[in-house]
C-alpha positions in Angstrom: 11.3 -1.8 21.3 8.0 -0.4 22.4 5.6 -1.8 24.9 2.9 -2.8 22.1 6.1 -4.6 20.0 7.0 -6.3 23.1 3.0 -7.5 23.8 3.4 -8.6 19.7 6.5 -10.4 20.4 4.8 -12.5 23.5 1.6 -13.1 21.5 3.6 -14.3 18.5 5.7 -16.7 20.2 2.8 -18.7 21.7 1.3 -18.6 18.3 4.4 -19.6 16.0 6.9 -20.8 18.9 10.7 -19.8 19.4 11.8 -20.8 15.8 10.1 -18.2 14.1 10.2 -15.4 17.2 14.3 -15.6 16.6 13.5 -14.9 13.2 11.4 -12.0 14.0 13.9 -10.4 16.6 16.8 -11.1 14.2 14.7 -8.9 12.1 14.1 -6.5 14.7 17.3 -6.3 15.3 18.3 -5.5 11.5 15.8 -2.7 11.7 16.7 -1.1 14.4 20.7 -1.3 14.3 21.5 -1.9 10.5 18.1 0.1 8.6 17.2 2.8 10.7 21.0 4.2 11.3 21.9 3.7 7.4 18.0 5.6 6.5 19.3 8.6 9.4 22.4 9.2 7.9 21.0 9.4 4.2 21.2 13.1 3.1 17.6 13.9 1.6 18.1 15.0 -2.0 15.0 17.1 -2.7 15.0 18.6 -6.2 13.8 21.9 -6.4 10.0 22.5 -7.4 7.9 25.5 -8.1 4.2 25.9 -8.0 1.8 28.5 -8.6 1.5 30.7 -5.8 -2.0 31.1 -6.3 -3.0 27.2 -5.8 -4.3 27.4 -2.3 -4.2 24.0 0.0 -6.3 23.6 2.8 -4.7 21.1 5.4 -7.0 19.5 7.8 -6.0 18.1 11.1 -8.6 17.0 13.8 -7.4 17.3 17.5 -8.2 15.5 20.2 -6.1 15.7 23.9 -3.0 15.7 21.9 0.5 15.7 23.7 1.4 19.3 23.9 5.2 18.8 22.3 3.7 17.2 19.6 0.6 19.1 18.8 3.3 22.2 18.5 5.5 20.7 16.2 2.8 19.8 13.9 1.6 23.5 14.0 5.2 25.1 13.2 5.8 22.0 10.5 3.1 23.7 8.6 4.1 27.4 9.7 7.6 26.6 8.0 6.0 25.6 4.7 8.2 26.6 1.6 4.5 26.8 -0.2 2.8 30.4 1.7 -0.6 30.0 0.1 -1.9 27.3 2.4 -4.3 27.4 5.3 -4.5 25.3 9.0 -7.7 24.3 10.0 -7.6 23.1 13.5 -10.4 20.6 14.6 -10.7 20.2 18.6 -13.1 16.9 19.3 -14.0 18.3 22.7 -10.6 17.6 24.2 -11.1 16.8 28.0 -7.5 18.0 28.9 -6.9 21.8 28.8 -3.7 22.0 26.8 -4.8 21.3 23.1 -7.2 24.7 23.7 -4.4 27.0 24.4 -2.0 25.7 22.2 -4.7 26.0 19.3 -6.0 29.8 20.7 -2.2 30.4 20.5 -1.5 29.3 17.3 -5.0 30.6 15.8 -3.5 34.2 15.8 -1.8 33.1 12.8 -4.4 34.9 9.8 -3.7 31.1 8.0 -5.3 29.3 11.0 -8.6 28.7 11.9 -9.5 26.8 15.5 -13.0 24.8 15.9 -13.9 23.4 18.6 -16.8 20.9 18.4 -19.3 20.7 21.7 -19.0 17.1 22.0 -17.2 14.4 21.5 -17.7 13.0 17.4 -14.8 11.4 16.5 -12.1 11.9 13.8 -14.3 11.7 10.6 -16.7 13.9 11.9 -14.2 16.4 13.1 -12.2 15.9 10.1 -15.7 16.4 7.7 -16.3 19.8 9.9 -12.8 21.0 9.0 -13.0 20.0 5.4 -16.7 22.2 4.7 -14.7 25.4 5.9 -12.1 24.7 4.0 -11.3 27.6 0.9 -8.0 25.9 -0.5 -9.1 23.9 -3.8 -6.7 21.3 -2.5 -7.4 19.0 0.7 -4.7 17.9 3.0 -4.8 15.7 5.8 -2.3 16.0 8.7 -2.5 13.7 12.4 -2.2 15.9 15.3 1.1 14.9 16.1 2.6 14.1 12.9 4.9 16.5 11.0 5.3 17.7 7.4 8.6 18.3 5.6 9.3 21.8 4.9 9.0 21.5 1.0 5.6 19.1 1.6 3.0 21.6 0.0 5.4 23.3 -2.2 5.7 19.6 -4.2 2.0 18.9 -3.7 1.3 21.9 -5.5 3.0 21.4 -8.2 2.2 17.6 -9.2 -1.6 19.1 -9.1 -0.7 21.8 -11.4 1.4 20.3 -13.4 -1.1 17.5 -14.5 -4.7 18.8 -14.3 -6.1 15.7 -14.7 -4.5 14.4 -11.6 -7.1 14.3 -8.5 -5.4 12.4 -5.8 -1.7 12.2 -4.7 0.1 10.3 -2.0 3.8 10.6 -0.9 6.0 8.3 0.9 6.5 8.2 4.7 9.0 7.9 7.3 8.4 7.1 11.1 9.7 9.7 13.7 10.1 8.9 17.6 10.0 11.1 20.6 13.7 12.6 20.3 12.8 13.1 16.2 15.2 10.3 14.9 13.5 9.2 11.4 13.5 5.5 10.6 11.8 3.2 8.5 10.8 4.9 5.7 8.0 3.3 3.3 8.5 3.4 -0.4 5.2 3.4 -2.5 5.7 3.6 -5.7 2.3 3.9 -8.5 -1.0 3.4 -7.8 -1.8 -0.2 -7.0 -5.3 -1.3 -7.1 -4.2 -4.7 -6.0 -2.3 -3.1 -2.8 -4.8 -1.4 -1.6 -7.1 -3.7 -1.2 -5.8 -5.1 2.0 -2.9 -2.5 3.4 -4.1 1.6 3.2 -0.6 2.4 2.1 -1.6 5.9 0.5 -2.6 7.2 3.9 0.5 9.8 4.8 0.6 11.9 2.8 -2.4 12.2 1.3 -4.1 15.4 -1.0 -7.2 15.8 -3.5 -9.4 18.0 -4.7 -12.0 19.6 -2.1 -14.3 19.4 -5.0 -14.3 15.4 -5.4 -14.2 15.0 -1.1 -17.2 16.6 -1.1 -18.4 14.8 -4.4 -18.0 11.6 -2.4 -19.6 12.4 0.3 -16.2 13.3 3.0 -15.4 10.6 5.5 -17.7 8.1 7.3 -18.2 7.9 11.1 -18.8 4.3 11.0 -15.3 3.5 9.7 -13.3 5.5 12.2 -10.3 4.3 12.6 -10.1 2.9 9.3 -12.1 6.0 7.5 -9.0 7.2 5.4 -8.8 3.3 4.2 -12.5 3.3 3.1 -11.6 7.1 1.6 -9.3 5.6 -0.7 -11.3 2.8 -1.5 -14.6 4.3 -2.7 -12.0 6.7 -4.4 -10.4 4.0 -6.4 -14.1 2.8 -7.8 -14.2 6.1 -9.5 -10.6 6.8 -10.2 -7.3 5.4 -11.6 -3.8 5.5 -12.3 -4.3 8.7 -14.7 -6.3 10.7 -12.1 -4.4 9.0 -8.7 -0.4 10.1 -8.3 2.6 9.3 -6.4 5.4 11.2 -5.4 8.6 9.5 -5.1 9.5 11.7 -1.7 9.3 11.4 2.1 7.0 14.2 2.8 5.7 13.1 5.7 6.8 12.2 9.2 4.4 9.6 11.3 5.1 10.2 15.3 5.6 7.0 17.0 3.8 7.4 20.1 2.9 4.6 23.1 -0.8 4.7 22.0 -0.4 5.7 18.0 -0.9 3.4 15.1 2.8 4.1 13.8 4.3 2.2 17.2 2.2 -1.1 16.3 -0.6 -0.1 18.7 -3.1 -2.3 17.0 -6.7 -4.1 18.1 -9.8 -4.9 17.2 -11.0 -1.3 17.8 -8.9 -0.4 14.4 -8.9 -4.7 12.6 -12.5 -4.3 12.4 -13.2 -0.9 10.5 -10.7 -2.4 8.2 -12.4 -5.6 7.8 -15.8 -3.8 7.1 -14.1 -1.2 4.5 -12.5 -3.9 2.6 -15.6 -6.1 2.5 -18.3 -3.0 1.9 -15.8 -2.0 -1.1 -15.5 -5.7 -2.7 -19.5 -6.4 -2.1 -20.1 -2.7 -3.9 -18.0 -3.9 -6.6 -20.1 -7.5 -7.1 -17.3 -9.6 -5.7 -17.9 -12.5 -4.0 -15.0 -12.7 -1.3 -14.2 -13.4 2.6 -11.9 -10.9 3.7 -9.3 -11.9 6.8 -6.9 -10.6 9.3 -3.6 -12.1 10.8 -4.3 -12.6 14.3 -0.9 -10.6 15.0 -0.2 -8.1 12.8 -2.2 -6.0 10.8 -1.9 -7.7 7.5 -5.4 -8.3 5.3 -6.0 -11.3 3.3 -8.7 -11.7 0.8 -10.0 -15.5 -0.2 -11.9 -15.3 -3.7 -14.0 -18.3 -4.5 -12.3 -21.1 -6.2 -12.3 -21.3 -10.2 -14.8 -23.5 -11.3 -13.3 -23.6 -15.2 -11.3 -26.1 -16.0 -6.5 -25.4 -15.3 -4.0 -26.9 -17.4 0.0 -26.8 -16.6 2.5 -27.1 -18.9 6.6 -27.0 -18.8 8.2 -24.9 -20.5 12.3 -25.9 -20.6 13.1 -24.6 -24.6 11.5 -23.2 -27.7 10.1 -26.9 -28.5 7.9 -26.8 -25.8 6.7 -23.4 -26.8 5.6 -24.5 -30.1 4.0 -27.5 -28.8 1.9 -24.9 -26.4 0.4 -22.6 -28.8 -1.2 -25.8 -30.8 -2.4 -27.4 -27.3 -4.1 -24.5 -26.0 -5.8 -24.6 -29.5 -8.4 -27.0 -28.1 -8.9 -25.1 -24.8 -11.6 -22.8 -23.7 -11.1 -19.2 -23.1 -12.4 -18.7 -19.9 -9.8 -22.2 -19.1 -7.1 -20.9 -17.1 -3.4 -22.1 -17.8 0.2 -22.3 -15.5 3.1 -22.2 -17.3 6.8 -23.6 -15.1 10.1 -24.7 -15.3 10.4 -28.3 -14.8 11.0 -28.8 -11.1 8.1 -26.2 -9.5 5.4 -27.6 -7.8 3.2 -25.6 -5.5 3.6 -26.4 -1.6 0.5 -27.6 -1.0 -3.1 -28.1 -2.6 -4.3 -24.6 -0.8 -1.5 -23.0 -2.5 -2.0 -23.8 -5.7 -6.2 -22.8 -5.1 -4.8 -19.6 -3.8 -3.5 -19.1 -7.2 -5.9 -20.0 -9.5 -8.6 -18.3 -7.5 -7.1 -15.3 -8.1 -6.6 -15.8 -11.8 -10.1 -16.6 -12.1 -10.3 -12.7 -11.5 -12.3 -10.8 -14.2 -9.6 -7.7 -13.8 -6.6 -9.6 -13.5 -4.3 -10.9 -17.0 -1.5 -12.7 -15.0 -0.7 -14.5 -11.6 3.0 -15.2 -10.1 3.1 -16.8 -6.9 6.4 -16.9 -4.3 9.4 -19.3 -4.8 11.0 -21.0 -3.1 14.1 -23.3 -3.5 14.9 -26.4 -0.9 16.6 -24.3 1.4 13.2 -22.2 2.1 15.4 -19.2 0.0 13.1 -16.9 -1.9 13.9 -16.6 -5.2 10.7 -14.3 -6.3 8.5 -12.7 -4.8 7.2 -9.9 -7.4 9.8 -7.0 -9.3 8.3 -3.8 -8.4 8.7 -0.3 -9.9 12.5 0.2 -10.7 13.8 -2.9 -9.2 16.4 -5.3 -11.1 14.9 -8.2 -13.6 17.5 -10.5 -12.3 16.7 -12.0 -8.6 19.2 -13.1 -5.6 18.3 -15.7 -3.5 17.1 -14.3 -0.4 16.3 -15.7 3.5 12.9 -16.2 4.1 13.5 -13.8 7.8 13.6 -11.3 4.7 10.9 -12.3 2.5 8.5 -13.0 6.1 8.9 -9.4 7.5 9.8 -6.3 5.1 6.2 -4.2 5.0 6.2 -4.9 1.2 6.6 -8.1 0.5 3.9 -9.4 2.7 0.8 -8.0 1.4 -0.8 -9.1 -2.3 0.8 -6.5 -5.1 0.6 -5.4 -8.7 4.1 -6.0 -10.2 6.2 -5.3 -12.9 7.3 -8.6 -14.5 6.1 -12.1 -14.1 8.1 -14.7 -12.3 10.3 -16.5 -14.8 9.9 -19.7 -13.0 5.9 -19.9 -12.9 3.1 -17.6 -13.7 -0.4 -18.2 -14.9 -3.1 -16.6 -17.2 -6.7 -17.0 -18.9 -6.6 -19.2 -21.9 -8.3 -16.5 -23.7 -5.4 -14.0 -23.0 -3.0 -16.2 -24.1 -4.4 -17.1 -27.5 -4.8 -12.9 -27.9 -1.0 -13.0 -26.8 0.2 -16.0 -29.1 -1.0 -14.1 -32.5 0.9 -11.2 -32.1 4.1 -13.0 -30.7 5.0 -15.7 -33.3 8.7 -15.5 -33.0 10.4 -18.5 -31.1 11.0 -18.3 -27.3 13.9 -19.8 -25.6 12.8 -19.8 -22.1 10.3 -19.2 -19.4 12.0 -16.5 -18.4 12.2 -14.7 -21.8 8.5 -15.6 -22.3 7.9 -13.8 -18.9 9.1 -10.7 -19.8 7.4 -10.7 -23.1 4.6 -11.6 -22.0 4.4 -8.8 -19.1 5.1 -6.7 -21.5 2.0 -7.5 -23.7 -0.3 -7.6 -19.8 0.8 -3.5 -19.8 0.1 -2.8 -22.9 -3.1 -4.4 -22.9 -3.9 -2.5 -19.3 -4.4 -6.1 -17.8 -3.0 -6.2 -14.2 -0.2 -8.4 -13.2 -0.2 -9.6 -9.8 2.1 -11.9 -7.3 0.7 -12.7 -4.1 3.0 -14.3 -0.4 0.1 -16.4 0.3 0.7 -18.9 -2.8 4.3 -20.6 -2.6 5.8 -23.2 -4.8 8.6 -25.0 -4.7 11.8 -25.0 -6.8 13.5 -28.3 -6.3 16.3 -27.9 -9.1 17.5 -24.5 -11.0 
């Protein structure tokens, strides 16, 4: 465990106390014996892709008094590139140590790489906007300067641009590499979620688009450094969607787990605030009213939407009676009304809980709200179905649920919960037209009615932050 973790750990034991630190190192301990040895031995299946040689990418990667070992490595990872129509464009920030100059100078004899060096000190979205307006590739990368790419990373790039013109951004997944180059920890993405990004820049490594649209909106900003690929992604995303924003289902990327680097937990104000200002400047640009927090630990970001002023109605669903009986009571509601549906025996935790839910539902963009369950024994029994995952949950321990990267942050998701979800009354009404035939259960209703949300192109969301209670199956 690193230096930073270790600071984490003492910091969250005087917050939480030993209970939930036990919990934590249990879950350290999982990770680092159990995940990270299983993830190492996995042998990487990378189907074979082909792109048009004459798609040129232009990768980017500002430099600033980088270890020597590492800066190398990040060199030759693009060097070995299956993809040969690429270019390197080097960025020195006025380095004070000597090393990052000859290493660059050295590696600039390469035709494919260019070295700048700036005269002073500007920081990484400067350097990184300097690099990007001598860039020739139609394609923008962005690589750390002591972060490696997988041999292939270009080459499938490449191709998911030329495949689907239409497609302006794309992001891979990520794995975490240490000093001796053992992988762990590898962080599945899945599609573009709107609702994700809001408070966790998952799309950072590895991340592409169009030179044309960077320089459209106006390259990176110097007064979100530290967070300026964050605020990237999120003036992007006013701009763009899931037709024009891509994914690829690959580990293209290896993030370098330094002392001092982001990937190793190295976290503080200097990187919480940008974040904080990003999130807020993107929700205020879009006219939403909303106070935007951060865990006084860990970097996770919460946004608190004002409460719903319209008027919330709950109803138990247990069989096809009470179904019936619903469509003629929300009759005599108003659309903008907002309505829960659960199985008898859910309840949320607490008054804040339940707020936290129809706050969110109260959301213009959003068709449908699921919150976490949880049964007596503090199991989790949902807490969202994303991408290809099963319909049918396990009970799982709340050291699970508490620290897996995924399931702590707000999310779009598949399917509702099939033990409580909520929606507009309008929506419903919509919904109830086209779906006459009886339902059986909550759970049936779920999936047909997340079903109808995706059609419709109304998001689905769950969120950790509301919890209710199951007190019987």
């Amino acid at each position: 465990m690193s230096l930073s973790n270790l600071r984490r750990l003492k910091a969250f034991y005087f917050e939480f106390g030993w209970s939930s630190t036990w919990r934590l190192l249990a879950w350290y301990f999982i990770q680092i014996f159990i995940l990270n040895p299983k993830y190492r031995r996995q042998k990487p299946s990378h189907p074979p892709v082909s792109a048009p040689s004459n798609l040129k990418l232009s990768v980017v990667m500002p430099v600033y008094n980088t270890d020597p070992s590492a800066l190398r490595k990040a060199i030759e990872s693009v060097q070995k590139q299956v993809h040969q129509n690429w270019e390197l464009i080097c960025v020195d920030d006025c380095s004070t140590k000597k090393e990052p100059d000859e290493i660059l100078r050295e590696a600039a004899k390469d035709p494919r790489i260019k070295y700048l060096k700036l005269e002073k000190n500007s920081g990484i979205s400067k350097a990184t906007n300097h690099g990007a307006s001598q860039a020739s590739g139609e394609i923008l990368c962005f690589l750390d300067h002591d972060d490696e790419l997988v041999p292939h990373a270009l080459c499938t790039v490449a191709a998911r641009f030329s495949k689907n013109p239409q497609v302006n951004v794309v992001y891979s997944n990520h794995d975490k590499m240490d000093r001796l180059g053992k992988l762990s920890e590898p962080m599945i993405k899945g599609p573009w979620d709107p609702e994700w990004i809001l408070t966790f820049n998952y799309t950072c490594h590895f991340f592409a688009l169009r030179r044309a649209l960077f320089n459209e909106i106006g390259g990176l900003r110097p007064e979100y450094d530290h967070a300026q690929d964050h605020d990237l992604i999120l003036r992007l995303s006013e701009t763009q969607n899931a037709r024009t924003i891509d994914s690829i289902d690959d580990v293209l990327y290896h993030w370098r787990m330094l002392p001092a680097s982001t990937a190793s937990g190295a976290h503080g104000a200097h990187t919480r605030n940008p974040h904080l200002k990003a999130i807020a400047d993107h929700l205020q640009r879009k006219g939403v009213a909303a106070t935007v927090t951060c865990h006084p630990i860990f970097s996770v970001y919460k946004i608190d939407f004002p409460a719903a002023q319209t008027q919330c109605t709950t109803f138990t669903i247990s069989n096809a009676d009470d179904f019936r009986k619903l469509s003629t009571s929300t009759s005599q509601l108003q659309n903008e009304d907002l309505l829960i549906l659960t199985r008898p025996g859910v309840l949320p935790l607490s008054d804040k809980d339940f707020q936290e839910m129809t706050s969110n539902l109260n959301r213009m963009e959003i068709g449908g709200f699921s919150p976490t369950i949880l049964d007596q024994k503090n199991r989790v029994h949902y807490a969202g179905l994303f991408g290809d995952e099963i319909d049918t949950w396990t009970p799982r321990d709340r050291l699970w649920f508490d620290y897996e990267l995924t399931r702590i942050h707000q999310r779009s998701v598949r399917q509702l919960s099939p033990f409580c979800f909520g929606t507009k009354v309008g929506i419903w009404k919509k919904f109830s037209k086209v779906h006459t035939y009886p339902i059986e259960s909550l759970a049936q209703l779920a999936k047909v009615f997340s079903e109808y949300l995706e059609h419709d192109r109304l998001r689905k969301i769950w969120s950790p932050h509301s919890k209710f209670k199951l007190n019987h199956l």
